[in-house]
C-alpha positions as a printed Julia matrix, in Angstrom:
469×3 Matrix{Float64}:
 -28.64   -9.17   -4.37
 -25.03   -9.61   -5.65
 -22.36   -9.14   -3.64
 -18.67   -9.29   -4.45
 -15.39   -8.78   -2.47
 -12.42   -7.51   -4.9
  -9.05   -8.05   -2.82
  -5.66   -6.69   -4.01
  -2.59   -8.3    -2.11
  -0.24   -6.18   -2.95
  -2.24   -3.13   -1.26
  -3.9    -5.25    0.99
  -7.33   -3.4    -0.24
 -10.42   -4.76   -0.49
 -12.91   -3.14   -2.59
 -16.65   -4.28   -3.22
 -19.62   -4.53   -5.44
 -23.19   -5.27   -4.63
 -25.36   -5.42   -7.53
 -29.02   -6.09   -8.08
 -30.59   -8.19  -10.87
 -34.5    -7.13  -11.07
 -33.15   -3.39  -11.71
 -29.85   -4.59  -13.46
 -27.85   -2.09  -11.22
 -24.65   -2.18   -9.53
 -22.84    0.0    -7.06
 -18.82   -0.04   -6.31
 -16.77    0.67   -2.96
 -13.8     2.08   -2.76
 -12.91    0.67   -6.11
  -9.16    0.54   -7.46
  -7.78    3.01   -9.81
  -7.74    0.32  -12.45
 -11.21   -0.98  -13.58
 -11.36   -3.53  -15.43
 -12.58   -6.41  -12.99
 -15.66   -4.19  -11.94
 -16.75   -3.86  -15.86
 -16.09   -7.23  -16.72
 -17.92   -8.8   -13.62
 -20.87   -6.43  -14.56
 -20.67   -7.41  -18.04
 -20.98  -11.36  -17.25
 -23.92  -10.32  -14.44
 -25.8    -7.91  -16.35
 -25.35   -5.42  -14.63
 -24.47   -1.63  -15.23
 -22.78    0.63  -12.49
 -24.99    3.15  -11.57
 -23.32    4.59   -8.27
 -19.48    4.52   -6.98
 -18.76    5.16   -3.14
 -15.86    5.94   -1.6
 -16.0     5.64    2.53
 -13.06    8.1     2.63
 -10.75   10.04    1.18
  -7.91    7.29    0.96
  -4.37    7.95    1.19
  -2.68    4.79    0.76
  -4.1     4.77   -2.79
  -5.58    6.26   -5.49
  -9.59    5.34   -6.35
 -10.95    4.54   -9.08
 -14.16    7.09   -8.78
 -13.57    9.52  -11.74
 -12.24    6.29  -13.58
 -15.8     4.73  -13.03
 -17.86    7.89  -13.43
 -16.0     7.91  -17.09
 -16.22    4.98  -17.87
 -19.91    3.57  -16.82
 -21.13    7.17  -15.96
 -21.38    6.21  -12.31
 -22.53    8.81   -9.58
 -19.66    9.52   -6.61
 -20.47    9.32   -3.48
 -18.83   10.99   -0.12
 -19.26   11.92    2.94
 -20.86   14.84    3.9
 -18.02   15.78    5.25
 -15.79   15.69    2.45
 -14.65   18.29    0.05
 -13.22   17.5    -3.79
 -12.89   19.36   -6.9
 -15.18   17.13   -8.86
 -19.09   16.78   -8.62
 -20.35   14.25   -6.14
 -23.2    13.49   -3.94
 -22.71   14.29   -0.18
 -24.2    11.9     2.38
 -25.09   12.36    5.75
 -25.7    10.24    8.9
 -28.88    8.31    7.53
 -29.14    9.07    4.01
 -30.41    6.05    1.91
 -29.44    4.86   -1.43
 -32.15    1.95   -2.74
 -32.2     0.4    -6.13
 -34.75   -2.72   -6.27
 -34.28   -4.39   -3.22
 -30.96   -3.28   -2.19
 -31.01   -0.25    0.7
 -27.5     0.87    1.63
 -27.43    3.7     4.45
 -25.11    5.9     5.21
 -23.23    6.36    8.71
 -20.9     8.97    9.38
 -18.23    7.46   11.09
 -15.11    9.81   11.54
 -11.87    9.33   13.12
  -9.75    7.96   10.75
 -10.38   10.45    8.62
 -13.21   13.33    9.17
 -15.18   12.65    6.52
 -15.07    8.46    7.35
 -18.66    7.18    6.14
 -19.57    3.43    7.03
 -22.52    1.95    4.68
 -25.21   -0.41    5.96
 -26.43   -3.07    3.28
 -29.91   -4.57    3.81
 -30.94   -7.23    1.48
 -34.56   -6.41    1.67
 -35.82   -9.81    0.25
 -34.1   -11.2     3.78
 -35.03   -8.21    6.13
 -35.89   -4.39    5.87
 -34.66   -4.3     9.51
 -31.59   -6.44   10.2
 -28.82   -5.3     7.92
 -26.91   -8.19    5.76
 -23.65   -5.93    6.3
 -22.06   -3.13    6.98
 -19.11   -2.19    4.26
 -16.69   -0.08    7.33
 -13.64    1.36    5.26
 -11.1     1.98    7.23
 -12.81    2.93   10.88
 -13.23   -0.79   11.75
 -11.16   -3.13   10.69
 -11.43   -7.16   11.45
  -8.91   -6.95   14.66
  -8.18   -3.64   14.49
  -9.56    0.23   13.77
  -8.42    2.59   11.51
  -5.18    4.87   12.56
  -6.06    8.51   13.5
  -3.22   10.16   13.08
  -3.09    9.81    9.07
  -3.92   13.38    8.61
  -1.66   15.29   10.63
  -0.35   16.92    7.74
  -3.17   18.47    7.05
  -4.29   19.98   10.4
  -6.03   17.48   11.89
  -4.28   15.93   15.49
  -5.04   12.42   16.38
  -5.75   12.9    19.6
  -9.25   14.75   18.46
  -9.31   12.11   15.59
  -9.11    9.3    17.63
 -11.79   10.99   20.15
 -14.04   11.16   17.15
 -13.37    7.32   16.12
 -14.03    6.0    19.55
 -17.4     7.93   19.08
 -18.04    6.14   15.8
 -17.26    2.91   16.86
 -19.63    2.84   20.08
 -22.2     4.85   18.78
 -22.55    4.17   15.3
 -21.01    0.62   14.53
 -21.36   -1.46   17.79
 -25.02   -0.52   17.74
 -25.72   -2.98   15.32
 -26.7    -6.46   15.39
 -23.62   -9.04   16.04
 -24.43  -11.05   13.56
 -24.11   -7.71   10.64
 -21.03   -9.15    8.09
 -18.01   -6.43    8.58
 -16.58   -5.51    5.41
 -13.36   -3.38    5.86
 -11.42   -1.66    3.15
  -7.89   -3.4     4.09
  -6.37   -6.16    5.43
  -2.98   -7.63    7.31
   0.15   -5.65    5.63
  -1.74   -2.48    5.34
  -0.22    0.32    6.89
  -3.76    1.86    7.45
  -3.57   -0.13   11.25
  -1.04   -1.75   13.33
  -2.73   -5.32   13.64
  -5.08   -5.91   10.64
  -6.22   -9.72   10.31
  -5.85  -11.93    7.32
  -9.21  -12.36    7.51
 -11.1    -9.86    5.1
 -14.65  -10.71    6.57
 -16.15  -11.21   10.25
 -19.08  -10.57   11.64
 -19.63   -7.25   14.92
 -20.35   -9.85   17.73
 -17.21  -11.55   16.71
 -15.25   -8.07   16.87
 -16.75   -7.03   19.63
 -15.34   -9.68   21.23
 -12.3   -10.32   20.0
 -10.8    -6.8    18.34
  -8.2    -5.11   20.86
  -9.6    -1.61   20.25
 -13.59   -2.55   21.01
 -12.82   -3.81   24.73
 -14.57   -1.77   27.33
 -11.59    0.94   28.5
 -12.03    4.95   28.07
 -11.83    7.37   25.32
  -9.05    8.75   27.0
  -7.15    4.94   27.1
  -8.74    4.12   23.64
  -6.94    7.23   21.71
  -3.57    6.2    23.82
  -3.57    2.39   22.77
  -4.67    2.95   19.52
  -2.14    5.78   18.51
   1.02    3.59   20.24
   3.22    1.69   18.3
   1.33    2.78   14.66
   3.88    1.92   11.51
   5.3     4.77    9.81
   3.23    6.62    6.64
   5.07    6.93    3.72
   5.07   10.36    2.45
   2.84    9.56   -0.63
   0.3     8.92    1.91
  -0.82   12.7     2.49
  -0.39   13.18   -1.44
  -2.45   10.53   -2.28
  -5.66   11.4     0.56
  -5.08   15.14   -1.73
  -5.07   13.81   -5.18
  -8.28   11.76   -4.5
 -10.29   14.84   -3.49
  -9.02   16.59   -6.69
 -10.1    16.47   -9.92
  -7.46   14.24  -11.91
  -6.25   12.52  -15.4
  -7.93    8.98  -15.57
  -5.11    5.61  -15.36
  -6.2     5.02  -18.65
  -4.93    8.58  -19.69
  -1.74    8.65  -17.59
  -0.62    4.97  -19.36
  -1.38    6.65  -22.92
   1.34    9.72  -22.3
   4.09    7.28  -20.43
   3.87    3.92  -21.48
   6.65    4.83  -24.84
   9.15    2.12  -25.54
  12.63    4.01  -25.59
  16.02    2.59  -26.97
  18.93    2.46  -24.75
  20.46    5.53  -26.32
  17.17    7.46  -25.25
  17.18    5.86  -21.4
  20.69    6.91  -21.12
  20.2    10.83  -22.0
  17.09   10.6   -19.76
  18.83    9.24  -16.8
  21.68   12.19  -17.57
  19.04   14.5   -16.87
  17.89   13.15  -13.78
  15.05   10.16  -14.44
  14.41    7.93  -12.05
  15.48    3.79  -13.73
  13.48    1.32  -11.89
  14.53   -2.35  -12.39
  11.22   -4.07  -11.82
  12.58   -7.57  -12.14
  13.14  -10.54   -9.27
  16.21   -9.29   -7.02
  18.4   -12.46   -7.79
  17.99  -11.77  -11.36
  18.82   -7.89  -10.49
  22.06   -8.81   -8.65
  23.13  -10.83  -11.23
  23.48   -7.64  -13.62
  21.67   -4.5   -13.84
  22.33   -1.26  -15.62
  24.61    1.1   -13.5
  22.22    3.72  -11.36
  18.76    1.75  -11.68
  17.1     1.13   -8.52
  15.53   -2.53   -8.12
  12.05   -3.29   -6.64
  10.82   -6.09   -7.57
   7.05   -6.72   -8.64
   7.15   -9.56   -6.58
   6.88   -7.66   -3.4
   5.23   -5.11   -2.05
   6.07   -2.92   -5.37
   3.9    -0.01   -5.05
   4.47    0.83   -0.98
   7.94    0.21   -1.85
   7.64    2.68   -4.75
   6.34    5.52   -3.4
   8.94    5.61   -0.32
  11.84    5.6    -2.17
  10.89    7.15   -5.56
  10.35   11.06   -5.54
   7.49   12.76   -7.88
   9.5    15.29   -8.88
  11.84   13.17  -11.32
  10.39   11.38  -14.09
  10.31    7.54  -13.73
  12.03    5.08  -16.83
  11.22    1.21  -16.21
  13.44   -1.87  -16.99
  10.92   -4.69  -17.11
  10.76   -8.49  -17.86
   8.73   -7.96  -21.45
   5.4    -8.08  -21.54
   5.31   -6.78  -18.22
   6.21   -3.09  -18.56
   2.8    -1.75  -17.87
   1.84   -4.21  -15.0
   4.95   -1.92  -13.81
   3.05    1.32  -14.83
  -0.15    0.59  -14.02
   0.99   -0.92  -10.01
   2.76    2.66   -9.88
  -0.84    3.97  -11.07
  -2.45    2.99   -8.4
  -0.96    5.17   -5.94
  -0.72    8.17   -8.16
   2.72    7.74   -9.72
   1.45    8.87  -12.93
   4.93   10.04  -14.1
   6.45    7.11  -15.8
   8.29    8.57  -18.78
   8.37    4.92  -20.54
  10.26    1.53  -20.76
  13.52    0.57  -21.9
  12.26   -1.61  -25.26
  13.52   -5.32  -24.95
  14.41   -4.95  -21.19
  17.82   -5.56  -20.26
  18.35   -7.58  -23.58
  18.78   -3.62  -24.86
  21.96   -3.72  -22.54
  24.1    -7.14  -24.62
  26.29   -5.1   -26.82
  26.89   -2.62  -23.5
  28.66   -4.82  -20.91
  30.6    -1.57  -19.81
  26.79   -0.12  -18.72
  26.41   -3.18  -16.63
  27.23   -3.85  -13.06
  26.14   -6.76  -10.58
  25.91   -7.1    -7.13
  27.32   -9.69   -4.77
  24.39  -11.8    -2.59
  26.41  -13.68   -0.01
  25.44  -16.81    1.84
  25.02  -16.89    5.37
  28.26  -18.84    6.67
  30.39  -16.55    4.38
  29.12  -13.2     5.29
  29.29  -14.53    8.81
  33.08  -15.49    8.31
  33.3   -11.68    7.06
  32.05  -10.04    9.69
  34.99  -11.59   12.12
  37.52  -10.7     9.75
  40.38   -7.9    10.18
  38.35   -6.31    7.39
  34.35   -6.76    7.95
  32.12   -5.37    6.31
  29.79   -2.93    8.22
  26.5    -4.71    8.38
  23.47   -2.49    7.66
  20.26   -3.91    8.9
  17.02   -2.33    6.93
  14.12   -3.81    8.33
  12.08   -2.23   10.64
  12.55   -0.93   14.22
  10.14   -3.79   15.52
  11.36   -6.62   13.5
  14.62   -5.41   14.97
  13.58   -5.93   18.39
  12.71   -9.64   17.86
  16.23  -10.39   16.4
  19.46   -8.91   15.07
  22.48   -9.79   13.47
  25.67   -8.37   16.22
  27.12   -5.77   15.58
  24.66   -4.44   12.21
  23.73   -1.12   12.63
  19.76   -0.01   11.93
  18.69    1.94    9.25
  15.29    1.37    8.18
  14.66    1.18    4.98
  12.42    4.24    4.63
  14.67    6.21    6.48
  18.02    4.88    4.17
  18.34    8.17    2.07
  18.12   10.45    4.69
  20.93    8.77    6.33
  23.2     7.92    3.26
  26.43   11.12    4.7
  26.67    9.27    7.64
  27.98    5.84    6.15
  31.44    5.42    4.87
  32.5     5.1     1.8
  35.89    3.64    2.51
  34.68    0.43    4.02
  32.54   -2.63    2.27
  28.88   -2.7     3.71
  27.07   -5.68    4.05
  23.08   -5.28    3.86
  20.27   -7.74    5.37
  16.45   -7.65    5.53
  14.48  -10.51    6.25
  14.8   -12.34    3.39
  16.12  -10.51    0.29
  13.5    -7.98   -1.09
  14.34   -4.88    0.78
  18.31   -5.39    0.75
  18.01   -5.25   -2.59
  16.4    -2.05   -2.64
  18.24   -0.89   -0.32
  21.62   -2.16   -1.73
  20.17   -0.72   -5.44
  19.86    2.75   -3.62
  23.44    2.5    -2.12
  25.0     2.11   -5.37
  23.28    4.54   -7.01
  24.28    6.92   -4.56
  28.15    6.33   -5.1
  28.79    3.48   -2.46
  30.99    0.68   -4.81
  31.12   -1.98   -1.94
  28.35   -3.07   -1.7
  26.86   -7.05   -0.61
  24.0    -8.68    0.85
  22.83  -11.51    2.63
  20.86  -13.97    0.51
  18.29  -15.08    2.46
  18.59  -12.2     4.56
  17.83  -13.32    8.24
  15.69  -16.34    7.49
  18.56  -17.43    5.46
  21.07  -16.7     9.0
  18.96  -18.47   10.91
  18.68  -21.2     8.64
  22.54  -21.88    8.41
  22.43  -21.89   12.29
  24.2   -19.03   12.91
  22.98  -16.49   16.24
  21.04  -14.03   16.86
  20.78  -11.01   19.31
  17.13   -9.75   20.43
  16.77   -6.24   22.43
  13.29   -7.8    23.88
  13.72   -9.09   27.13
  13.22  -12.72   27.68
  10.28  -14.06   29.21
């Protein structure tokens, strides 16, 4: 047996493939929209995939099923549970997949989502009886489950979600031997949990022991502590569970209709008409000078997430890229079904030389200056945009909290008569943030280089709203 753990940072997804070599067959889990790594890898193996599971209907990304099932003519896979536009085979509690001596069973496991499956993976030249692992999605994760209130939107509550997850996990999962390898389909900076691990492997005794959500406590205590505190869903998440239940164009597809170079005169008369310009470059080099309107997030971060809160599907999307990375851009926005990039501005910002007038910069302050600002007659208002629990920890006096994700919602009540000053932790989001500001008419606009790290690291104090111990 061959067995192979695909991780993606950015997403903080882990996918898998477990392929056997008598029978030259290969199955994939919860693969990424883009394919590439699961051909090649069966290319140097040998191998040729034969099946392609997904544990759930995901909604913090798009899968790369029908990309696989076009590509290597794979069968899907669901649970039994689940209902999609395209052909696939439903499995129940107990069904069995075997190809030479790999046996992978299915468990339905629902809470996260209802149609959660869990697969068992017995290596059957080690044991028919003791599995080597169980591949868990997004029910169990390694120190944490999977949130059940993801599907709200679409009539499920996640108070009988979560009932249905503590089910799963005590009758299904923790019935298995402790020393069964956990596989989940995420790790820490997911937004699939509240306390994933950076560990993408474990083993059940070790959970068991050690995962918040598995200590003994009721079903009634279990769907209160594992509901509190949960980070908030971007709203691409209930578009994305959708599109991967519906039959869709491949990535492959969607990159040959919007990856077009366009000239600036093109970009311009596109952004008239309402495109979205996204300045994929570093945010130091997008304060230095950007074109007037574009909105910065940086592939250095996490680009996609980022993406899909602050972007809207409705308008099409232009890119401003360092060249020879314009469809690293596209394809990153591919993965959680932004499939309408219109194209790239050809050359990057090179394009904008002989159009300094198009061009506008942004100021990134240090520390000790923006601190000598905000005692002036004049400060700045300081807008704070991480999150409401980084918040808590520590705070800048006297900056007032907008989260990010909730910036364009709250964009009347600022003023536009006074200089605003914008911090993060340290740089990525203000620059978003700062990026959507300006494009919105606000023409005062700084940030914090560094963001609070940087604060902290010039010495200067810091208020907390948690009380001290």
């Amino acid at each position: 047996m061959i067995f192979k753990q695909f991780y993606l940072p950015c997403l903080a997804h882990a996918s898998y493939m477990i392929g056997e070599e008598e029978t030259g067959t290969a199955a994939v889990f919860d693969p990424q929209r883009d394919t590439d790594q699961y051909i090649s890898f069966t290319s140097e193996h040998k191998l040729k995939i034969k099946h392609v599971f997904l544990t759930h209907l995901h909604a913090d990304f798009v899968a790369g099923h029908l990309e696989l099932r076009d590509r290597a003519g794979a069968t899907i896979y669901l649970g039994a549970k689940a209902k999609a536009r395209y052909a696939f085979t439903p499995l129940r509690d107990g069904a069995i997949v075997e190809f030479g001596r790999v046996r992978l069973k299915a468990l339905e496991t629902p809470g996260h989502t209802p149609e959660s499956i869990s697969i068992v993976v017995y290596d059957l030249n080690a044991s028919d009886m003791n599995p080597y692992a169980v591949l868990t999605g997004d029910t169990l994760f390694i120190g944490d489950v999977g949130r059940p209130d993801l599907r709200v939107a679409l009539g499920w509550s996640a108070k009988e979600l979560g009932s249905m997850l503590f089910d799963s996990l005590h009758t299904k999962l923790l019935a298995l031997p402790d020393e069964s390898l956990v596989y989940p389909a995420h790790g820490a900076g997911s937004l699939c949990g509240k306390a994933l691990s950076k560990e993408t492997v474990s083993t059940l005794g070790e959970q068991r022991r050690s995962n918040y959500a598995l200590q003994p406590m009721s079903k009634e205590a279990f769907v209160q502590v594992v509901t509190a505190d949960q980070p908030e869903a971007p709203a691409y998440f209930t578009y994305d569970a959708v599109l991967n239940s519906e039959e869709r164009p491949t990535l492959d597809q969607s990159l040959a209709r919007g990856m077009n170079p366009l000239t600036l005169e093109t970009l311009l008369g596109m952004q008239g008409n309402g495109a979205q310009i996204l300045d994929t470059r570093d945010a130091t080099e997008f304060a230095a000078a950007h074109l007037s309107g574009s909105i910065n997030i940086g592939l250095g971060g996490q680009y996609a997430t980022w993406a899909g809160t602050v972007l809207d599907r409705t308008h099409p999307i232009v890119i401003i890229a360092d060249p020879g990375r314009e469809s690293e851009a596209a394809i990153r926005l591919g993965r959680i079904g932004f499939d309408h990039v219109a194209g790239y501005l050809k050359d990057g910002l090179r394009s904008l030389e002989s159009r300094p007038d198009l061009t506008v910069s942004t100021e990134r302050l240090s520390a000790p200056f923006a601190s000598e600002l905000l005692l002036s007659e004049k400060a700045p208002l300081a807008i704070d945009v991480r999150a409401a629990r980084e918040r808590e920890q520590k705070y800048i006096a006297g900056s007032l909290s907008i989260p990010l994700n909730h910036l364009a919602e709250k964009l009347d009540a600022l003023p536009k008569d006074r200089s605003l000053l914008v911090y993060c932790a340290g740089g990525y989001r203000s620059s978003i943030a700062a990026s959507l500001l300006e494009r919105n008419g606000f023409d005062r606009v700084s940030e914090i280089a560094g963001g609070i790290a940087g604060w902290e690291a010039a010495g200067l104090p810091v208020l907390t709203t948690q009380p001290s111990a």
